[in-house]
N, C-alpha and C positions, 0 to 999 in steps of 0.2 A: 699394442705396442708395435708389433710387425708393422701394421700399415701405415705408422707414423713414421718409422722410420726409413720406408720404400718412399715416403711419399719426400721426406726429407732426401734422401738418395739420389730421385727424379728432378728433385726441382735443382740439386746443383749440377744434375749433366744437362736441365734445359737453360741454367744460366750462361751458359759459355756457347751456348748460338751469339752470333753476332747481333741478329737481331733484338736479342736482350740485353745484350750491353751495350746496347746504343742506349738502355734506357736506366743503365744503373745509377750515374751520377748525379743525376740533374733533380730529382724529387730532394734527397738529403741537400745539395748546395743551396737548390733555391729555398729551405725552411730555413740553413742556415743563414744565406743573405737578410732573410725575411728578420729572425729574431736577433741576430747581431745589431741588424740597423735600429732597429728599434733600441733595445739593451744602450745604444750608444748615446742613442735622444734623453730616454726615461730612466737610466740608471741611478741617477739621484732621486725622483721620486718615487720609487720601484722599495731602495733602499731605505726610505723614512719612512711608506707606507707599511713595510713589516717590522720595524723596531717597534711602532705603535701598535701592530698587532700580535708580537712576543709579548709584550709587555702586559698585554689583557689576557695573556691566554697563561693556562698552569704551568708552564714553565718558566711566566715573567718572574716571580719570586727569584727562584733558582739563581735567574741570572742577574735579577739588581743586587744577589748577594754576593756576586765575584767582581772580579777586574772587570773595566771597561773595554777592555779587548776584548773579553769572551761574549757581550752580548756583540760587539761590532763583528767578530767573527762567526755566530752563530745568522745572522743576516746577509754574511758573504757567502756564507753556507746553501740558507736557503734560496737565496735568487740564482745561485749556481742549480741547485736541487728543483728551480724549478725552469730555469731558462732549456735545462738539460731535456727533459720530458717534453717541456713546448715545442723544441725544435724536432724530436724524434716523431711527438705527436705528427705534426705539421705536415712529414715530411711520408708517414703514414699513409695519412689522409692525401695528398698528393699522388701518392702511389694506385691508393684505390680508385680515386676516382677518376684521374687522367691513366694511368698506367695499365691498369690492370682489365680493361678490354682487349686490347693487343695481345695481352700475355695470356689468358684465357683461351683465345683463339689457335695462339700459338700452339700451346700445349691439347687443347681440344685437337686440330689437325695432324698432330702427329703421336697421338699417343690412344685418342679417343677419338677416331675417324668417325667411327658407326654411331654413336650417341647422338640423338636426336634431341634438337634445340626446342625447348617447349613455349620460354620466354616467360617464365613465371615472374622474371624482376623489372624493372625499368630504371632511368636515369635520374627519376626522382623518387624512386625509394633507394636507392642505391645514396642517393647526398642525405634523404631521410637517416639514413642508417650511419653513415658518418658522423653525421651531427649526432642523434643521441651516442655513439661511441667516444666519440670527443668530449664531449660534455660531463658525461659518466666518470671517463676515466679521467677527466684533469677535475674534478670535484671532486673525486675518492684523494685524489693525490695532495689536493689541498685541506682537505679536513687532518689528513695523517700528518701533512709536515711537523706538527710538534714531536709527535713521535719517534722522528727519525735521531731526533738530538738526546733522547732518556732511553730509549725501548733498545734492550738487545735484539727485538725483534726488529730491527727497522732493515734490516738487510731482505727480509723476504719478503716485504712490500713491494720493490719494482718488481718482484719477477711474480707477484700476484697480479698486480695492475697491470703490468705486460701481458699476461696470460688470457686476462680478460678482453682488454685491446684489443692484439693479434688477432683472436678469434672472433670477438663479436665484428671489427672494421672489412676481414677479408673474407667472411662466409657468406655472406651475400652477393659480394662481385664472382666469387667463383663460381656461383651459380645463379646467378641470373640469365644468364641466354640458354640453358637447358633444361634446369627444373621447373617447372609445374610450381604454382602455390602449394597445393596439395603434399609434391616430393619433399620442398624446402619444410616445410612442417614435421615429413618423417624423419628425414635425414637431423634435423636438431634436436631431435629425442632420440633416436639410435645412435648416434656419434656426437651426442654432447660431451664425454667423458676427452675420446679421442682429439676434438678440436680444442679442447683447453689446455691438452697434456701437449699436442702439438704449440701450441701458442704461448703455453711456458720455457720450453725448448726454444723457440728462437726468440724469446723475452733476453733469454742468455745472451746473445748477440750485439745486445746494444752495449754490452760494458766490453767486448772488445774491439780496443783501438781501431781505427782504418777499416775492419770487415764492419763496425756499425753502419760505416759510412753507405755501404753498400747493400746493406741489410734490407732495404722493404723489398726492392723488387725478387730476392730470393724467400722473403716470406710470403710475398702473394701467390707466386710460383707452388709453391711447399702446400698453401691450402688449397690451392687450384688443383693440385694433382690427387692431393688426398678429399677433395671434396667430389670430384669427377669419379672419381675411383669408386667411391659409396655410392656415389649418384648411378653407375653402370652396374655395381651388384645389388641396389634396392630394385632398380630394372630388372634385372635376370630371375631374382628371387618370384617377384611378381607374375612373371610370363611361367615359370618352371610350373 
């Protein structure tokens, strides 16, 4: 828990370089331009595609047995529930794979001078690694959406799917220019607990207002620092 929370500590005094807030708006605006424009085209057949698919799934009963506003409301529900995630996703992904070379470097040069660059990742496993994190996480979110409308459990779902996100999309870029294959292999069995509990932690993020907005480039940051961190003590361990 200490180290998530040093590493959460680090990543908001490396946010307020200037150089990283040059880079904080622009992943979240442009996922938003990206899925508002859209939303705006295919809203209607967005909207008919899930009434037919409420309707086949176990909660269609439920709902052909109330008012006609509840099943139109549970489909305003869900294109919100899911326009919501796409954009965040979107804007994720954006982050990692345009943003988070800079920030890596950033934070490697001034925190982890001495750490030597091994190059265990590249730019196409790094997009490899998006795409199944994308994929993963908006299939998990669309199998659950019935759920969200019956389950009192449905409040812990984002911040499980966020949890898995966060960590599976930014644990690779944070270490691709230093780790080793080999390293990348130890470090996800020794701190697999640590990058989930972190990645749950700023899952929280996205449901508040204006700081979601600005939220990936301070989560890439957050694994960058705590993924460096382990990357510099499975080194020291090793030589000692």
């Amino acid at each position: 828990m200490k180290d998530v929370l040093t590493a959460l500590q680090r990543a908001l005094s490396s946010l307020f370089h200037p150089r990283m807030l040059l880079l904080m708006a622009w992943p979240m605006a442009a996922a938003m331009l990206l899925w508002g424009g859209l939303a705006l085209v295919f809203w209607g057949d967005w909207a008919a595609f899930l009434s037919q698919w409420l309707a086949g799934s176990s909660v269609g009963p439920f709902l052909d047995g109330g008012a006609s506003w509840l099943a139109g409301s549970a489909v305003m529900l869900l294109l919100l529930l899911t326009l919501v995630p796409l954009t965040y996703a979107t804007a994720l992904l954006l982050t990692a794979l345009f943003a988070m070379p800079s920030m890596v470097r950033h934070v490697a040069g001034r925190d982890y001078p001495e750490l030597a660059e091994k190059h265990g990742g590249s730019n196409l496993g790094s997009a490899w690694n998006g795409l199944v994190a994308i994929v993963v996480y908006l299939g998990l979110w669309l199998i659950t959406l019935p759920v969200w409308l019956v389950s009192p459990l449905a409040p812990a779902l984002p911040l499980l799917l966020g949890a898995y996100l966060n960590q599976r999309l930014f644990r690779y870029d944070a270490l691709a220019e230093h780790a080793s294959g080999e390293e990348f292999d130890d470090l996800m069995e020794r701190a697999a607990g640590r990058l989930y509990l972190l990645g749950a932690l700023l899952a929280l993020v996205q449901f508040v207002p204006v700081l979601n907005f600005f939220a990936p480039v301070y989560i890439g940051l957050a694994f960058t620092h705590l993924c460096l961190a382990e990357l510099a003590r499975l080194r020291q361990e090793k030589t000692a």
